[in-house]
C-alpha positions in Angstrom: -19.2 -13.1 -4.8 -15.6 -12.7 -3.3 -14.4 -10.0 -1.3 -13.1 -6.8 -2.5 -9.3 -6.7 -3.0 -7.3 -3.6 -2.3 -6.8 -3.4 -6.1 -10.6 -3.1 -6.7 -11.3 -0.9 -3.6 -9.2 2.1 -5.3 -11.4 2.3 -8.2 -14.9 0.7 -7.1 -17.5 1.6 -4.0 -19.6 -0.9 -5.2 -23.2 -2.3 -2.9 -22.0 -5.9 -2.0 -25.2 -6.9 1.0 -28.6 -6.8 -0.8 -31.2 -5.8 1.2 -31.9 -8.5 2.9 -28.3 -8.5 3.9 -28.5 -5.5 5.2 -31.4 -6.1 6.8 -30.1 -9.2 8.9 -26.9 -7.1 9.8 -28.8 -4.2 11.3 -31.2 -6.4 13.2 -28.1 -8.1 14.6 -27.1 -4.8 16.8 -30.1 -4.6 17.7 -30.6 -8.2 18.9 -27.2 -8.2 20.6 -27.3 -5.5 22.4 -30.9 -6.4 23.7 -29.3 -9.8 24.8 -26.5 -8.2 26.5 -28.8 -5.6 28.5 -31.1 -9.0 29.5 -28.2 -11.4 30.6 -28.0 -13.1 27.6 -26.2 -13.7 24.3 -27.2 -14.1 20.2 -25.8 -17.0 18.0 -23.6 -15.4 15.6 -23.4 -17.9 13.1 -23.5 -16.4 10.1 -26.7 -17.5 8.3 -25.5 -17.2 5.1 -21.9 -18.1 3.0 -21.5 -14.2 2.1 -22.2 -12.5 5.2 -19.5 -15.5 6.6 -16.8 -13.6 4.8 -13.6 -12.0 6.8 -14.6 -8.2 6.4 -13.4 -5.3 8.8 -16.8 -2.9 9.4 -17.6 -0.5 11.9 -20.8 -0.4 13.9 -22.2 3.4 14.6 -24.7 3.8 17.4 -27.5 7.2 17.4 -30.0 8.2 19.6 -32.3 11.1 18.8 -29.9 12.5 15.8 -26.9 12.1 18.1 -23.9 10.0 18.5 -24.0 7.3 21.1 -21.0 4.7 20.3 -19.0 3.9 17.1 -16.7 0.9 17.5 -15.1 -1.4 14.6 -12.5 -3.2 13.5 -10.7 -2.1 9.9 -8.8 -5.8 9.9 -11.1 -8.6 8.9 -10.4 -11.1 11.6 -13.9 -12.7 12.3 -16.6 -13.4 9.9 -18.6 -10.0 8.7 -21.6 -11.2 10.9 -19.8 -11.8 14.1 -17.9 -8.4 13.6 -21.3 -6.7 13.7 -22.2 -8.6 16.4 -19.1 -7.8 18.6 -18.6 -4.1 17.6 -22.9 -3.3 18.2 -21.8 -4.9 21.7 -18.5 -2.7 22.1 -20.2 0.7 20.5 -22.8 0.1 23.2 -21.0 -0.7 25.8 -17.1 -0.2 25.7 -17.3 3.1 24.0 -15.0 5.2 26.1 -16.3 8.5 24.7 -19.8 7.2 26.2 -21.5 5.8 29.5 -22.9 1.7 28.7 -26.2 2.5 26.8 -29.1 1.6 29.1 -32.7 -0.5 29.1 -34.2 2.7 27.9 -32.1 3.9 25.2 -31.9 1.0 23.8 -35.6 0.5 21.6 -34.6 4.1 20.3 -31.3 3.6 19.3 -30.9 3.5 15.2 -27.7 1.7 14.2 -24.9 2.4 11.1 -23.1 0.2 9.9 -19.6 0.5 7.4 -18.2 -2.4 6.2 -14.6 -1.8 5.1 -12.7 -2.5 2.1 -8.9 -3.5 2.5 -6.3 -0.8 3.4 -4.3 0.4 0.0 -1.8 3.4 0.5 -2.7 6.9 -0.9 -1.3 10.0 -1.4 -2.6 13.2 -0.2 -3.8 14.3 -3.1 -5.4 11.0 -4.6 -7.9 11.6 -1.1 -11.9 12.2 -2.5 -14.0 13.2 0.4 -17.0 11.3 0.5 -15.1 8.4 -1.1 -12.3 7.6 1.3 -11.9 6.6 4.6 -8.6 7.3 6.2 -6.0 6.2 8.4 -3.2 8.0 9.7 0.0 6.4 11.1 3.1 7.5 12.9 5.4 7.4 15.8 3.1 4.2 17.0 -0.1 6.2 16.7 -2.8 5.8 14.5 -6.2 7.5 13.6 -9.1 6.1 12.0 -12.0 8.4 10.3 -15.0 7.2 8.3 -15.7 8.1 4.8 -18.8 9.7 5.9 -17.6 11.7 8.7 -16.0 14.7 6.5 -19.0 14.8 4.1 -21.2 14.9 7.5 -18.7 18.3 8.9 -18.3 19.7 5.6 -14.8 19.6 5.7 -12.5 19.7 2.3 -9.8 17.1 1.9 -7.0 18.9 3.7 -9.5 19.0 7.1 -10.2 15.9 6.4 -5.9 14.8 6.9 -5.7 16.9 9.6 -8.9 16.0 11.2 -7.6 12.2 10.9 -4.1 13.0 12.3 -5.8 14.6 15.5 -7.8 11.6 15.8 -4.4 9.9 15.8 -2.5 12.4 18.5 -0.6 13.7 15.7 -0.2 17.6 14.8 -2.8 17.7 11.9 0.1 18.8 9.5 1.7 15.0 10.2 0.5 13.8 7.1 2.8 16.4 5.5 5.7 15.1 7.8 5.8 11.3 6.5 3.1 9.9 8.5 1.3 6.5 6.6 -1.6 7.7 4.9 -4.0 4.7 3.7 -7.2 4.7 3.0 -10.4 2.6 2.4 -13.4 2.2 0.8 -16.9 1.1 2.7 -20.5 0.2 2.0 -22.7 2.3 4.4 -26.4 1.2 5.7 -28.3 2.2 8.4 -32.1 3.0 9.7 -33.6 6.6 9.4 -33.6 8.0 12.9 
């Protein structure tokens, strides 16, 4: 199986990771971050050809229903298994938002993860909540939001552009005002709290 192309992303939010997939990726936070709190560190090989592939993806961190670190990158510049690897490790630890998670948090923590589509330009309209993630661009700034996050607010497509400009230090009307509006598609898994 190849990667998605931007061109396929548009029309297409399509399950890529079987189960087992899945499975390995979401014990991978856990492992890493275990690691890191004992001194140590977690081979991130990628055990198989498919999960070896150059994918952005986002890992989101929750303890008892509520956020605790979301950190990713949306360009694929390691293997989809290291990414995992690195941003579990940075949503636990390097989260600005958040203090480092601790010894005790971490057995309870349940971990999300998003792997990204490429970036394809969209217009303002084109946007489907639920569907889309989006990213905001102007002036040097940029803000990132997942697709999830306006089904989880209940916000319409408009909140959603102006939700993503704030997020990039933008008035929320910049996306009105020639700001880059792109957007992406992603394949989200995660354990049941």
């Amino acid at each position: 199986m190849t990667a998605m192309s931007a061109a396929d992303a548009k029309t297409s939010v399509s399950c890529q990771y079987s189960e087992e997939e899945r499975s390995l990726l979401l014990a991978l936070a856990h492992r890493v971050i275990g690691a890191a709190l004992a001194g140590g560190e977690v081979d991130t090989a990628a055990p198989t050809e498919h999960l070896a592939q150059l994918r952005g993806a986002f890992t989101t961190l929750h303890l008892a229903g509520q956020l605790r670190g979301c950190v990713g990158f949306v360009a694929p510049i390691y293997p989809l298994y290291r990414t995992v690897a690195e941003t579990a490790l940075a949503a636990a630890f390097h989260d600005a938002r958040f203090s480092p998670v601790t010894s005790e948090e971490a057995p309870r923590l349940t971990v999300e993860i998003s792997v990204l589509s490429p970036l394809f330009p969209i217009a303002a309209e084109e946007v489907e909540v639920g569907k889309h993630g989006l990213v905001v661009s102007m002036a040097g700034r940029r803000g990132l939001l997942l697709p999830q996050v306006p089904a989880e607010h209940g916000w319409d497509r408009l909140t959603f552009l102006g939700q993503t400009c704030l997020k990039a230090g933008l008035p929320p009307d910049a996306w009105k005002m020639g700001a880059a509006i792109e957007a992406f598609v992603a394949e989200v898994f995660g354990e049941k709290p």
